[in-house]
C-alpha positions as CSV (number, residue, x, y, z in Angstrom):
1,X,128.0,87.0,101.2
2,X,124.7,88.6,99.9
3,X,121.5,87.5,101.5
4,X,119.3,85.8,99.5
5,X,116.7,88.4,98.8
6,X,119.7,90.5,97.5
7,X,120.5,87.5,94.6
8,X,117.0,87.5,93.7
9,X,116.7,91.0,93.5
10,X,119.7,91.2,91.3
11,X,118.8,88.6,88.7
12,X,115.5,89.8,88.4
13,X,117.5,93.7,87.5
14,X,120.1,91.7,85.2
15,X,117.2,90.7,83.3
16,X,115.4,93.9,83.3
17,X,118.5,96.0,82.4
18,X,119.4,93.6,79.0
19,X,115.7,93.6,78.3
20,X,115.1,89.7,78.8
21,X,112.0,91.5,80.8
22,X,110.8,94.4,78.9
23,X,108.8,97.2,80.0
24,X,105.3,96.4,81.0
25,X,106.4,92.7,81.8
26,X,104.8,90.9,84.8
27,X,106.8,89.4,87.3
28,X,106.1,85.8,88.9
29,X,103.6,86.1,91.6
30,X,106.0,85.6,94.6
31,X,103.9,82.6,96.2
32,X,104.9,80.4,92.3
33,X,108.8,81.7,93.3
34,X,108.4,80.2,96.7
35,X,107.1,77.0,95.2
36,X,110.1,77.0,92.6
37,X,111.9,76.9,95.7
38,X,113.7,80.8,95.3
39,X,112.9,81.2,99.1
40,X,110.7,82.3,101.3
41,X,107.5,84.3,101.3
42,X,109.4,86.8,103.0
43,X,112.9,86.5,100.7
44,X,110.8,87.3,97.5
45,X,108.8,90.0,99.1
46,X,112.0,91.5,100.2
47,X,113.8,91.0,96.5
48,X,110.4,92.6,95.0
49,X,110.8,95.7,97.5
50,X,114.4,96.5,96.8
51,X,113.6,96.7,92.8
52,X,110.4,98.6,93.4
53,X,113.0,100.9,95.1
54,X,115.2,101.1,92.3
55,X,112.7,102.0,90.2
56,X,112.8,98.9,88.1
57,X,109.5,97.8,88.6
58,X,105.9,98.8,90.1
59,X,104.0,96.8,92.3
60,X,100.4,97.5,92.7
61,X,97.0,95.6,94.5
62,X,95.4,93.1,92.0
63,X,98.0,93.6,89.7
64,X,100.9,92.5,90.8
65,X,104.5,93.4,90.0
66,X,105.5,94.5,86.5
67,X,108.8,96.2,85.0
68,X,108.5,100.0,84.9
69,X,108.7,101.6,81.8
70,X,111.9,103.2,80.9
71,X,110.5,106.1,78.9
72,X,108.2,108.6,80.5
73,X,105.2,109.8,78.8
74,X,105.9,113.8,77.3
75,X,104.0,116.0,78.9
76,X,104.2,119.0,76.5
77,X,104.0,122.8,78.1
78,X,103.4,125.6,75.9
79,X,102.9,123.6,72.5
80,X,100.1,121.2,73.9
81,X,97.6,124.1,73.6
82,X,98.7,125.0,70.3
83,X,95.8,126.4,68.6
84,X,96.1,124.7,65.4
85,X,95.7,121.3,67.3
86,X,92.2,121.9,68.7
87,X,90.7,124.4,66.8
88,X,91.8,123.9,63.1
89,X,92.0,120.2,63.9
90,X,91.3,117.6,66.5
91,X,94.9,117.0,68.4
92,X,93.4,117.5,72.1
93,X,95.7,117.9,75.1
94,X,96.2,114.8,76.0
95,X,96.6,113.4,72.5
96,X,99.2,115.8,71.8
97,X,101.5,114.8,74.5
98,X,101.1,110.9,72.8
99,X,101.6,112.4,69.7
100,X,104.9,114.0,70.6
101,X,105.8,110.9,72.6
102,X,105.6,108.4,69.3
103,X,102.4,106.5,71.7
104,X,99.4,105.3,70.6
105,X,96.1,106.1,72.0
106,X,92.6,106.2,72.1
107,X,90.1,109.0,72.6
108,X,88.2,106.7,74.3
109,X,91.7,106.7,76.9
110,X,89.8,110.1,78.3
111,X,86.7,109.2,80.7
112,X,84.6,111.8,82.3
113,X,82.0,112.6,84.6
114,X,80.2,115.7,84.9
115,X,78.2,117.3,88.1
116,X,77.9,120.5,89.5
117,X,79.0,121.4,92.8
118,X,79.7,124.2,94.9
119,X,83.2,125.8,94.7
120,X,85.2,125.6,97.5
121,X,88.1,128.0,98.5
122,X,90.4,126.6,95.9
123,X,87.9,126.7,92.8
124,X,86.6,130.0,94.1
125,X,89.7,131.3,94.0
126,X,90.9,130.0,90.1
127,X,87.9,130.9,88.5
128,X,87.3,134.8,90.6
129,X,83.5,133.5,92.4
130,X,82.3,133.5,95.9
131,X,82.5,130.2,98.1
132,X,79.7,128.2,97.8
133,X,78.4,129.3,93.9
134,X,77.1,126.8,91.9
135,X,80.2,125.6,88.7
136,X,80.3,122.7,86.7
137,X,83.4,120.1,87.1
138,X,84.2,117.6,84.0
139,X,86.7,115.3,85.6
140,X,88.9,113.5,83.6
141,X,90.9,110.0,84.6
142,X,93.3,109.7,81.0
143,X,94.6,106.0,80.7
144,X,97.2,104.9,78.6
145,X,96.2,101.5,77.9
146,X,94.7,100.1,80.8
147,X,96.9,102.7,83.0
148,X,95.8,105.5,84.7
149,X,98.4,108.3,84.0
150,X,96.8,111.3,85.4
151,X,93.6,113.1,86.8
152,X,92.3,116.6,85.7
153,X,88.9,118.1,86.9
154,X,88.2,121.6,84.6
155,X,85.7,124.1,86.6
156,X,83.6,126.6,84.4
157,X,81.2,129.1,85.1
158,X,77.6,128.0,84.4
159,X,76.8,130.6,82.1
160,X,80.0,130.4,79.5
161,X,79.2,126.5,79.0
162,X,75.5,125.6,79.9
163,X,74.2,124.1,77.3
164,X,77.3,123.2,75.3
165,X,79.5,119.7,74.5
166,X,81.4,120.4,77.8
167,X,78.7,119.6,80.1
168,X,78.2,116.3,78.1
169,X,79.1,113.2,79.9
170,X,79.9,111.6,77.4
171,X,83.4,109.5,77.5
172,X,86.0,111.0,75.6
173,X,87.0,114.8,74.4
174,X,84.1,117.1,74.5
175,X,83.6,117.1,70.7
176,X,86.2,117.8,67.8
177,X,89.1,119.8,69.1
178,X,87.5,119.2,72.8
179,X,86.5,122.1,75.7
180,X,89.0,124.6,74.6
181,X,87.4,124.0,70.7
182,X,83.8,124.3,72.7
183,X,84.7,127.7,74.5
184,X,85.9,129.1,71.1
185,X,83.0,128.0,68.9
186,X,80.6,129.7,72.2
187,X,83.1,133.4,71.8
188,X,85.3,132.7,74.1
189,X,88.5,132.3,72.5
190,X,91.9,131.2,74.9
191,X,94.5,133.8,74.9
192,X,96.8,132.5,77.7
193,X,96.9,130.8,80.9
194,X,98.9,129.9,83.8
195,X,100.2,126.9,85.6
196,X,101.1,126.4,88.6
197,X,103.1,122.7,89.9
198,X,103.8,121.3,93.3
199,X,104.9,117.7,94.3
200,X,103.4,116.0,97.6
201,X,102.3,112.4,98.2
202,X,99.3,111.1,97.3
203,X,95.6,110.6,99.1
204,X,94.9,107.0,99.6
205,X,92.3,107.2,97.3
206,X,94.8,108.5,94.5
207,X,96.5,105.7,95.2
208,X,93.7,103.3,94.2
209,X,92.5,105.3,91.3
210,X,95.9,105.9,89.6
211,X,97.4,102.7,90.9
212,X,100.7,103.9,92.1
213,X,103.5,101.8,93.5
214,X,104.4,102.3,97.6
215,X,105.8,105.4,97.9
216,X,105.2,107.3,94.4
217,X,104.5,111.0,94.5
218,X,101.9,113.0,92.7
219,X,102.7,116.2,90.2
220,X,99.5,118.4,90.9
221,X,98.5,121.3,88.5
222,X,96.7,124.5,88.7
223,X,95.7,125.6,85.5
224,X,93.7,129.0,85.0
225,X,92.4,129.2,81.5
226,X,92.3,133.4,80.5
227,X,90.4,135.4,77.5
228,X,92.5,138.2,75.8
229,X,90.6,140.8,78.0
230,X,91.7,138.4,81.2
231,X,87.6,136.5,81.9
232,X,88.9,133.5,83.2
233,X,87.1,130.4,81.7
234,X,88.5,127.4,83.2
235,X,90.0,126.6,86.3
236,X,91.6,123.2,86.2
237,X,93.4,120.4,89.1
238,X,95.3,117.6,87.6
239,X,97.0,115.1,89.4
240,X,100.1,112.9,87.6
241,X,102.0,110.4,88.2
242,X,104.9,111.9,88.8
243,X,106.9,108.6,87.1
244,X,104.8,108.3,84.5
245,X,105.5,111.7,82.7
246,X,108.7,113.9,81.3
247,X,107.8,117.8,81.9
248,X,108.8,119.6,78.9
249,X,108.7,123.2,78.0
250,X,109.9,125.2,75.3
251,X,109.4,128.7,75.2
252,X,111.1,132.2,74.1
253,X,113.2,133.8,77.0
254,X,112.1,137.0,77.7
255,X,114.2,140.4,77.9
256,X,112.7,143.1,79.9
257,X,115.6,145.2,79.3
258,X,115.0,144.9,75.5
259,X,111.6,145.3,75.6
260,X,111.5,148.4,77.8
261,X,113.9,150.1,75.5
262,X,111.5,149.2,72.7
263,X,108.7,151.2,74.6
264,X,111.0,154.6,75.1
């Protein structure tokens, strides 16, 4: 025979898994299931662990437990910095991955705050300056609704943005067709960059700000931003969700053979 917690915990995924409790759903608070006489404190808090475990749901502080959503949020690779979207139009990063996911969203979805600060090893490193020179960070917290998906702090040089829409702190994209728009319209134009990903778990403060369930991991990016003649122009660290997005990239596979013979 099934302990209790076990029953409870299995109703509640019934209901999930027909859709009686669709994504984004809140679950009873698990001292109004103790009252309706489902069990104990502990029973409940033992039924809410096992689907958080599953997957089926997300339990945060101060907002309770609600049912995961099933689809993850695209995060588009190579065709999220199509030119067309931020220089001939207005399709930002972040509003082409809801774009490609059929989601709504809001520029207003992108906050920002922008400081200057010294580099450190890491930023030092990405953007090809000393330790301890003076950059400017725009970090970004990117909602989707009224939930955090991701982080991403860009670092430029002073001198390829002072002055300019990307040192603005004001909420939302830096402008029509945001920073990478910004760089163009100042001469320097984005020719290609590199990403790098890792998984780890999260600091305790990501934990807060993205409001991730117990035991989530975070996706982390390096992005270097590059001219055509290689000036670096941003250095960027993002930190995802990793639940909360689909990693998608669609790209040309290469032929070194093919192109060497090419160059004979």
């Amino acid at each position: 025979m099934a302990p209790k917690w076990r029953d409870l915990a299995d109703r509640f995924a019934e209901q999930i898994k027909t859709g009686q409790l669709p994504p984004g759903a809140q679950l009873p608070q698990i001292r109004e299931l103790v009252e309706a006489g489902e069990g104990s404190k502990e029973t409940v808090h033992k039924a809410y662990k096992a689907l958080e475990a599953e997957g089926l749901v997300t339990s945060t502080r101060g907002h309770g437990t609600v049912v995961r959503p099933r689809v993850a949020l695209k995060r588009l690779g190579i065709a999220r910095y199509d030119k067309a979207k931020w220089r001939d139009g207005d399709e930002v990063a972040f509003i082409a991955d809801r774009v490609a996911s059929g989601r709504a969203y809001k520029r207003n979805e992108q906050t920002q705050t922008v400081s200057r600060v010294e580099a450190d090893s890491l930023v030092a490193e990405g953007l090809g300056v000393t330790v301890g020179s003076e950059v400017y960070a725009r970090a970004r917290l990117v909602k989707e609704g009224t939930q955090p998906t991701h982080s991403l702090t860009s670092y430029y040089r002073p001198e390829h943005v002072e002055g300019t829409r990307i040192v603005d702190p004001t909420p939302g994209p830096a402008g029509r067709g945001g920073g990478y728009r910004v760089l163009y319209d100042a001469g320097y134009e984005i020719d290609h960059m590199r990403e790098a990903l890792f998984a780890r778990i999260p600091t305790a403060d990501e934990v807060q700000l993205l409001q991730l369930p117990a035991g989530e991991p975070v996706v982390e990016l390096h992005r270097t931003t590059y001219t055509a003649d290689g000036t670096v122009v941003e250095f960027a660290v993002g930190v995802h969700a990793a639940s909360r997005f689909a990693w998608e990239y669609d790209f040309k596979v290469p032929d070194s053979a093919q192109d060497r013979k090419g160059q004979e």
